[in-house]
C-alpha positions in Angstrom: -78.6 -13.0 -12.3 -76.9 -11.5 -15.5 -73.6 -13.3 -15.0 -73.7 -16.9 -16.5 -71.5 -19.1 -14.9 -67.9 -19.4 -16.1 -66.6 -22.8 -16.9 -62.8 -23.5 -17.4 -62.0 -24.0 -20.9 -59.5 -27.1 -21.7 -56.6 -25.4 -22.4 -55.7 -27.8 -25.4 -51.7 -29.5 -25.5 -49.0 -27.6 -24.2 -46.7 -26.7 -26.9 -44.2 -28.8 -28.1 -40.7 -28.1 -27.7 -40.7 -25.9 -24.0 -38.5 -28.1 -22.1 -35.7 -28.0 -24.7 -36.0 -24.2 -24.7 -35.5 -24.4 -20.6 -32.8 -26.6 -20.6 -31.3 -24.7 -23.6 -31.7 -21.7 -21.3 -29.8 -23.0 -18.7 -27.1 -24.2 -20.4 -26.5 -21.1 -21.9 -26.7 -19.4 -18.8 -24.1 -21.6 -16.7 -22.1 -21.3 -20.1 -22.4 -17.1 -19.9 -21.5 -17.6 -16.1 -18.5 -19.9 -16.7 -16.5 -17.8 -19.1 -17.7 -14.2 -17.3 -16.7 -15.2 -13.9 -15.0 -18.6 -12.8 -12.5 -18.9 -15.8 -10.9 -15.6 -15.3 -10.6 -15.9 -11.5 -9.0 -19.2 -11.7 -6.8 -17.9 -14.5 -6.0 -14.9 -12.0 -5.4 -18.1 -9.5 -2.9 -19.7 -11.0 -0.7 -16.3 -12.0 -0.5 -15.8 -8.1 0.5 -19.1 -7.3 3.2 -19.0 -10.1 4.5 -16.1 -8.5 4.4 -16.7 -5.2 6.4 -20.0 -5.9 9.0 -18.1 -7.9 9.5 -16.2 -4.9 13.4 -15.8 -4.1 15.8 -14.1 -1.6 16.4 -10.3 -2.8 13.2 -9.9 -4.3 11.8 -6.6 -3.4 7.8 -7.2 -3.0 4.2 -5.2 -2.3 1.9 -6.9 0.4 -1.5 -6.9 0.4 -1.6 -4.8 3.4 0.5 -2.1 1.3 3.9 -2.9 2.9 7.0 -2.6 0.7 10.3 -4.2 1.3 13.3 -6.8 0.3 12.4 -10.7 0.9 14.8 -11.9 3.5 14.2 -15.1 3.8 11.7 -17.8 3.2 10.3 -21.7 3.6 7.7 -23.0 2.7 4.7 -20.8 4.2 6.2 -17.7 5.5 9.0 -15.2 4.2 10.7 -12.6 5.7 10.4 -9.1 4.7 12.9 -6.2 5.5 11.7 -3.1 5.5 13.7 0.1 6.7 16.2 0.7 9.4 17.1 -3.0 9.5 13.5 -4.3 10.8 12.1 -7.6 9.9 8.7 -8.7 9.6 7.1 -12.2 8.6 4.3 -12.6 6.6 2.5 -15.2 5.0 3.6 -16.0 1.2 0.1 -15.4 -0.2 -0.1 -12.3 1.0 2.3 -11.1 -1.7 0.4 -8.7 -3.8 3.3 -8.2 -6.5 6.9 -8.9 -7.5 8.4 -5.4 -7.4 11.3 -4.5 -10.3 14.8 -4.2 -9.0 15.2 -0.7 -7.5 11.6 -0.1 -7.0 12.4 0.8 -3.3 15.1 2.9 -3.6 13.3 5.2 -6.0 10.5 5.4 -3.2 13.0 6.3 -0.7 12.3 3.4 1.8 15.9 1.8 1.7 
């Protein structure tokens, strides 16, 4: 009885320009997401490929699993690593974690 009834008001034009802002947004966004995350891991990528390719006999190398040793041999997928006391183990090549420098694993006593 004291409520009149409520009628929708036309809620006039929308305002110019709001789907420029979104897509604007978006592009910004995907732009923010491109150089934070997907440039730097492909950059990081291509370092590990590099170096897995310039693999060579005598290089002493860390796994990923932690293992240290001497490359023994290699093809294409697989190398040899030699670890201690004359025992060989093959791995997969992109499992190298890093290029050790020469003498590495004498100073750390596993040779």
């Amino acid at each position: 009885m004291f409520i009149s009834s409520a009628y929708a008001q036309s809620g006039g034009p929308a305002p110019a320009g709001g789907e420029i802002m979104q897509i604007g947004f978006l592009v910004v966004l995907f732009a923010l997401f491109y150089f934070l995350a997907i440039r730097p891991q492909r950059k990081r990528q291509k370092e590990h490929t590099e170096m897995i390719s310039a693999l060579k006999k005598g290089d002493e190398v860390a796994m990923s699993s932690g293992m240290l040793g001497k490359v023994t041999a290699l093809d294409e997928n697989y190398l040899t690593l030699g670890v201690s006391g004359g025992l060989e183990l093959k791995f997969q090549r992109l499992h190298v974690n890093a290029i050790l420098p020469k003498g590495t694993l004498k100073s750390v006593g596993t040779e």
